[in-house]
C-alpha positions in Angstrom: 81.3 18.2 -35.7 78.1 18.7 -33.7 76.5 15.9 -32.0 72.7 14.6 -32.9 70.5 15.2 -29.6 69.8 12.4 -27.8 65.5 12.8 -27.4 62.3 11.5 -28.6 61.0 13.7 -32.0 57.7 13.8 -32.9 57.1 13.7 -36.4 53.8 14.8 -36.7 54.5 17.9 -36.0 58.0 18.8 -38.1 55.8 19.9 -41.3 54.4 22.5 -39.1 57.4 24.3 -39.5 57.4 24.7 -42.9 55.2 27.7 -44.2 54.4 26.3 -47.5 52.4 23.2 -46.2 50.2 25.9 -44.1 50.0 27.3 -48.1 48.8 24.2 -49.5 46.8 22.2 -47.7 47.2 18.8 -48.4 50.0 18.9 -50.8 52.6 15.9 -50.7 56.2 17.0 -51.9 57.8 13.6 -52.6 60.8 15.6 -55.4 62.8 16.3 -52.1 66.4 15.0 -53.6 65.3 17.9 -56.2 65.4 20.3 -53.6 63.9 20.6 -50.1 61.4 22.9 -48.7 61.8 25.2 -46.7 61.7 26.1 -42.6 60.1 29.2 -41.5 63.3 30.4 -39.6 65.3 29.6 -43.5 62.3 31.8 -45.2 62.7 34.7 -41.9 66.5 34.7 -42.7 66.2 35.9 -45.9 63.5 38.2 -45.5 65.4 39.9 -42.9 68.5 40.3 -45.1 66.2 42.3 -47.4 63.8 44.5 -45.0 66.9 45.1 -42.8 70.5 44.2 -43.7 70.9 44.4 -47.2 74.3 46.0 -48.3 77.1 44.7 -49.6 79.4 42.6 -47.1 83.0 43.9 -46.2 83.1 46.6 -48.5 82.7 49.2 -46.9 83.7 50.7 -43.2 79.9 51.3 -42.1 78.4 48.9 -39.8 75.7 47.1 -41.7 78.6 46.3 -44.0 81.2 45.0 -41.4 78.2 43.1 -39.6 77.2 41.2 -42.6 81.1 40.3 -43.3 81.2 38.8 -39.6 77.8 37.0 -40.1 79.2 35.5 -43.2 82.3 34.1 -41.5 79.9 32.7 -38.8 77.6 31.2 -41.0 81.4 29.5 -42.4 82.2 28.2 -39.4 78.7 26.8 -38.8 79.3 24.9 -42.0 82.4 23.9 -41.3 81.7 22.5 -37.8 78.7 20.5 -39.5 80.9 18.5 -41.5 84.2 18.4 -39.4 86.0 21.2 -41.2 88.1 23.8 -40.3 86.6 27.4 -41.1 89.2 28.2 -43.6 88.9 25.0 -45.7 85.1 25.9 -46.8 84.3 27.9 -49.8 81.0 29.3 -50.4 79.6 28.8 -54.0 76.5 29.1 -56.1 75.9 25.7 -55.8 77.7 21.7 -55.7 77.5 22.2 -59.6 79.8 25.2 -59.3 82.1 23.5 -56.4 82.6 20.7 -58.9 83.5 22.7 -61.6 85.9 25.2 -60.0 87.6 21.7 -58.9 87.5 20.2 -62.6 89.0 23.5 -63.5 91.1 24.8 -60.4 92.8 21.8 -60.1 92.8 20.0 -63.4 93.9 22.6 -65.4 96.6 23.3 -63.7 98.1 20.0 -62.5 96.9 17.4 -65.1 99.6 16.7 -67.9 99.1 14.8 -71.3 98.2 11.1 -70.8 97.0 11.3 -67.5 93.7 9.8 -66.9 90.4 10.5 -64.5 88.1 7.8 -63.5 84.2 8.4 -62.9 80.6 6.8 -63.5 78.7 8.1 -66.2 75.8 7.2 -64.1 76.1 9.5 -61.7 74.4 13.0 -61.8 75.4 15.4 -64.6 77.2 17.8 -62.4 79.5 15.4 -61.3 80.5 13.6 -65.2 80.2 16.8 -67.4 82.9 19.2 -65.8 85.9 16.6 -66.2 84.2 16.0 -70.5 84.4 19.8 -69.9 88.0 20.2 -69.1 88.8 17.1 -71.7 88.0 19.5 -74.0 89.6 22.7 -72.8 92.8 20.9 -72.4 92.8 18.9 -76.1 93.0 22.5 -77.7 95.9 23.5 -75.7 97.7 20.3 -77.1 97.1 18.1 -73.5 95.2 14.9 -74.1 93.6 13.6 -70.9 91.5 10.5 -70.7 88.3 9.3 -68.6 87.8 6.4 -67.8 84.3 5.2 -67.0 83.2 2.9 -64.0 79.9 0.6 -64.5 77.3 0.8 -61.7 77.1 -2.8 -60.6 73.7 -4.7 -60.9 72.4 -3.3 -57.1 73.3 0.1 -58.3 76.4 1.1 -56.4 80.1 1.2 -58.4 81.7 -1.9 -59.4 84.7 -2.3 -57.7 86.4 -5.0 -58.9 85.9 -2.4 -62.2 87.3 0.4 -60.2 90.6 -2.1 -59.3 91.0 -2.8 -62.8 91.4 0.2 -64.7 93.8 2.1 -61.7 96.8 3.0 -63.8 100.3 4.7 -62.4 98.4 7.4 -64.5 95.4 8.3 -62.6 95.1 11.3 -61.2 91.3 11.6 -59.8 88.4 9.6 -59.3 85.0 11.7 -59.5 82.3 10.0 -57.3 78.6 10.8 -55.5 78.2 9.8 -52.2 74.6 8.9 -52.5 73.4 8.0 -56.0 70.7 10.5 -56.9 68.2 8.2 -58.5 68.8 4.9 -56.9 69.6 5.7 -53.4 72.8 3.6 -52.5 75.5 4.5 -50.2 78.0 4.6 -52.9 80.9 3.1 -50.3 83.7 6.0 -50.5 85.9 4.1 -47.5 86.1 1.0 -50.2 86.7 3.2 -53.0 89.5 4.7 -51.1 91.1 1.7 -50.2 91.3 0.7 -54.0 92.9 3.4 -55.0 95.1 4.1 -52.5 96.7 7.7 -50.8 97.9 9.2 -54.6 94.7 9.4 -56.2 92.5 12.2 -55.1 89.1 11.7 -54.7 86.2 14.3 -55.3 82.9 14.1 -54.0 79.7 15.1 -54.4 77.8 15.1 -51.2 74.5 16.8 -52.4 72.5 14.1 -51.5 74.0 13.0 -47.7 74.5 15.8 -46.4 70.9 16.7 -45.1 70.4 13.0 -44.8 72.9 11.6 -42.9 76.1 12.3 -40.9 79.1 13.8 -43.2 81.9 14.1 -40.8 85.3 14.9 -42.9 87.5 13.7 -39.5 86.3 9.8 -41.2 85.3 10.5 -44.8 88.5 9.7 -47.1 88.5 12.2 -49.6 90.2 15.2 -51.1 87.3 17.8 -52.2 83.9 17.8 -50.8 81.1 19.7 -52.9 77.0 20.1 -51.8 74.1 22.7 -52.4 72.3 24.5 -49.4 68.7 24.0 -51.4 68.9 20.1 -50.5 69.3 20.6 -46.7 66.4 23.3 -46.1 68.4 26.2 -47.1 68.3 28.9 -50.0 68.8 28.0 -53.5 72.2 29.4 -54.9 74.5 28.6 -52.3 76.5 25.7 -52.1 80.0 24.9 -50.6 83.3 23.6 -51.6 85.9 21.9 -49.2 89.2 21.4 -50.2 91.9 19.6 -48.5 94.5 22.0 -47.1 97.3 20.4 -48.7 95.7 20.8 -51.7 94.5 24.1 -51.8 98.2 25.6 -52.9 97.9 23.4 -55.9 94.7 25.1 -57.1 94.0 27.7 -59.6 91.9 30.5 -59.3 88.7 29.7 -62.0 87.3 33.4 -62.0 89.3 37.1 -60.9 88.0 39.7 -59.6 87.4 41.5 -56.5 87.3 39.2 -53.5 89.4 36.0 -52.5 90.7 33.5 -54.9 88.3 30.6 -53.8 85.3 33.2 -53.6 85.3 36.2 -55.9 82.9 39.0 -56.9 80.1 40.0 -54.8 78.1 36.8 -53.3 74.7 35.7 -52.3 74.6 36.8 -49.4 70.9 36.1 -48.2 72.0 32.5 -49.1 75.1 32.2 -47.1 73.1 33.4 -44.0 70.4 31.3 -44.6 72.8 27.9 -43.8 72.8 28.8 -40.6 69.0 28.4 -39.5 68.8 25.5 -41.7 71.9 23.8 -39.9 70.1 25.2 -36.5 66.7 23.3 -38.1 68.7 19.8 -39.0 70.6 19.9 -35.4 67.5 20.7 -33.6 66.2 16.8 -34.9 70.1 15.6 -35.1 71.1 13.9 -38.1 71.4 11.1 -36.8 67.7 10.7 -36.1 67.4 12.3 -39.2 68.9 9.5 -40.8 67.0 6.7 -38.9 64.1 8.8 -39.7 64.3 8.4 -43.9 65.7 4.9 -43.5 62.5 3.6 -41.7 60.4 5.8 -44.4 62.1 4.6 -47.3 61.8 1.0 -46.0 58.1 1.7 -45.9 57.8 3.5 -49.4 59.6 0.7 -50.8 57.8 -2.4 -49.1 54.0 -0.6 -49.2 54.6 -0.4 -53.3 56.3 -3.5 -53.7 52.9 -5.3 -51.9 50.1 -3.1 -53.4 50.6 -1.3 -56.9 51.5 -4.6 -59.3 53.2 -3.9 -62.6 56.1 -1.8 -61.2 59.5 -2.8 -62.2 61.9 -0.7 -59.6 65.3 0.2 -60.8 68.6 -0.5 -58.8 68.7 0.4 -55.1 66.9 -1.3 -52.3 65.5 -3.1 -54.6 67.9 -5.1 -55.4 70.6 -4.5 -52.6 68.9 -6.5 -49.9 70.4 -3.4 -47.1 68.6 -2.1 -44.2 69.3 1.6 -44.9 67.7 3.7 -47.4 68.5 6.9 -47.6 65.4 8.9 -49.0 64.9 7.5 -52.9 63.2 4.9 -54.1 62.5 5.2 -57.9 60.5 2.4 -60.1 58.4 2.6 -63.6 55.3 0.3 -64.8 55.1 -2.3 -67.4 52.5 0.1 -69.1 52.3 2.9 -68.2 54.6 5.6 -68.8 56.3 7.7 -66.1 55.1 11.4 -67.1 52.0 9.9 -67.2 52.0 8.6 -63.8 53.8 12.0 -62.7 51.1 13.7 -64.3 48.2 11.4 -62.6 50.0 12.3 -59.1 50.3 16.0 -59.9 46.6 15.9 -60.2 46.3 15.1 -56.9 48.4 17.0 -55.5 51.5 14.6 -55.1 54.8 15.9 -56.3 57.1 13.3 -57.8 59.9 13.5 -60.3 59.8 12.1 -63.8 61.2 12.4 -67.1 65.1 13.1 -66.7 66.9 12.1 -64.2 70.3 14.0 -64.9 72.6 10.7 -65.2 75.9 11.7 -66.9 74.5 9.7 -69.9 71.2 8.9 -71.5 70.2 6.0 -70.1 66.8 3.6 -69.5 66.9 4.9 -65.7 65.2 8.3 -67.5 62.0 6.2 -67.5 62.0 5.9 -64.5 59.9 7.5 -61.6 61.7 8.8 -58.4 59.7 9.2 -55.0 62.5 11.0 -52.7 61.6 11.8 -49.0 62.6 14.2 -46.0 61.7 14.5 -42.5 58.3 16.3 -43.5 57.0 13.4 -45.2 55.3 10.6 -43.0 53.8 7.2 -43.6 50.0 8.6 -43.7 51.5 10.1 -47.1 53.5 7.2 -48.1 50.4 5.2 -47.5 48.4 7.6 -49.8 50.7 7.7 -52.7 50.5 4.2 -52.9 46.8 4.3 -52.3 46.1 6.5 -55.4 48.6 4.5 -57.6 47.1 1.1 -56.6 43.7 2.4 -56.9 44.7 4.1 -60.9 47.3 1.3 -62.2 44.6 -1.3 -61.1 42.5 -1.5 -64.9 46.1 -1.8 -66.8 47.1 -4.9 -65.6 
């Protein structure tokens, strides 16, 4: 896995970079665990594919079509290298919610027998609770009766373990698990997860919102499939990748036929695939590991700025409540009177893009209400500073 770049960056000058902040003057993006924007070099990528390159890949013996094949397997390995994989391990998708699906389905419906049981958190994000409710059902008309299990966030907002311990069976088969909660921000601790459940449980993971963030290095991360989106680490939308384990892969079962391989069939996105490549160039330019010091020392700020000027605010589970040193991009809160769309909609007006209304938790919760600032390495603490500024300035006359 490539190394972060041992130099001094100056932020000031990353959103410079990105064409849409040249485009709108002013505007502060704070939705980025929604989806990031976008570099120049991501936006050139794409636009090239069209103007110049556009055919299909490998399909034919011309060039342009044997050229866009071979860029395809090097945008692969560039993947692959990012996140400690081999270049045959990594799938390319439409996206983390298809990479967990094809494992709900690839793997569950071919290995899971009647009685055997799935953990996950029906607090995490939608994508990764509904495919395994999904394949419940699928199997139940077939005759197979599979159960799920659900894991309660603990109070700071990361998994209960001691919950996790408790309902391990000689029947579980899989635990489902994020490995940065989507709405409250916690490291969701995969090396103690593993440890609970031992070598014979596989784990699946959804790394949609780490891997632009921080380091994902599979060499140290103990788990069994690996799922993310390219649209939350500067790249297209409609790409996203799937690792699988290699012992593992025999086990699974093609989800769709057609022309192609079994992990990747039909004709793909190609603009999409190519465009991981600049955006991996863009994130090792800065090195994730500065990238992650970067949106720790932001969201500390975020955090402590509206915790000490905008009073009324009731913050949900995270940093809040953790008492860690890391944050990792979100911070998400709601007032004591004043509803979330509302505030979302007061923002909006000037110019300041948050996210309200729902979240996308597995299950309807409270955490709906609330209102989620999440940061990238555009964002800087003149912004912070003014977000807080006009929410002080309008929550003022309701307290």
């Amino acid at each position: 896995m490539s190394k972060s770049k041992s130099k001094t960056v100056d932020w000031t000058h990353i959103a410079s970079k990105f064409p849409i902040f040249k485009e709108r003057p002013g505007y502060l993006f704070f939705d980025n665990a929604s989806t990031t924007q976008k570099p120049k070099t991501v936006i050139d990528c794409l636009g090239n594919f069209y103007r110049r390159d556009c055919a299909n890949a490998g399909r034919a013996s011309y060039q342009m079509s044997t050229n866009l094949a071979s860029a395809i397997e090097n945008a692969r390995a560039r993947v692959s290298s990012f996140i400690g994989a081999k270049s045959g391990e990594v799938a390319f998708t439409s996206g983390a919610t298809q990479s967990l699906n094809m494992v709900a389905l690839g793997w569950g419906l071919k290995n899971l027998k009647d009685g055997d049981e799935i953990l996950l958190c029906p607090d995490d994000h939608k994508s990764t609770v509904l495919p395994w409710y999904n394949l419940q059902d699928l199997l139940a008309s077939f005759g197979i009766r599979i159960y799920i299990k659900t894991i309660p966030l603990h109070h700071e907002g990361d998994y209960d373990l001691s919950a996790i311990d408790a309902l391990l069976s000689d029947k579980t088969r899989l635990l489902a698990m994020t490995h940065v909660h989507h709405l409250y921000g916690l490291d969701m601790e995969v090396d103690l997860v593993r440890k609970i459940v031992g070598d014979k449980v596989l784990i699946s993971l959804d790394a949609s919102q780490s891997v632009g963030h921080r380091r994902v290095d599979l060499g140290t991360l103990p788990v069994d499939f690996l799922s993310f989106s390219g649209h939350k680490m500067f790249a297209s939308n409609a790409v996203g990748v799937l690792w699988t384990k290699p012992s593992i892969e025999a086990s699974m079962h093609p989800v769709i036929a057609g022309g192609g391989s079994l992990k990747e069939t039909g004709t793909q996105n190609i603009p999409a695939i190519l465009s991981m490549v600049p955006a991996i160039d863009f994130i090792e330019s800065i090195g994730i590991d500065a990238i992650s010091e970067r949106l720790s020392d932001l969201t500390r700020h975020l955090y402590f700025s509206l915790r000490q000027s905008v009073s009324g605010l009731e913050f949900s589970p995270g940093v809040d409540r953790c008492g860690c040193h890391r944050g990792f991009g979100i911070v998400s809160f709601r007032h004591e009177s004043v509803s979330s769309s509302d505030i979302a909609f007061l923002l909006d007006s000037e110019n300041i893009m948050v996210r309200s209304g729902d979240h996308c938790l597995g299950r309807k919760l409270q955490g709906d209400d609330y209102l989620r600032v999440s940061l990238h390495v555009y964002n800087t603490k003149d912004e912070i500073d003014r977000l807080v500024c006009v929410l002080a300035s309008n929550l003022a006359s309701t307290n």
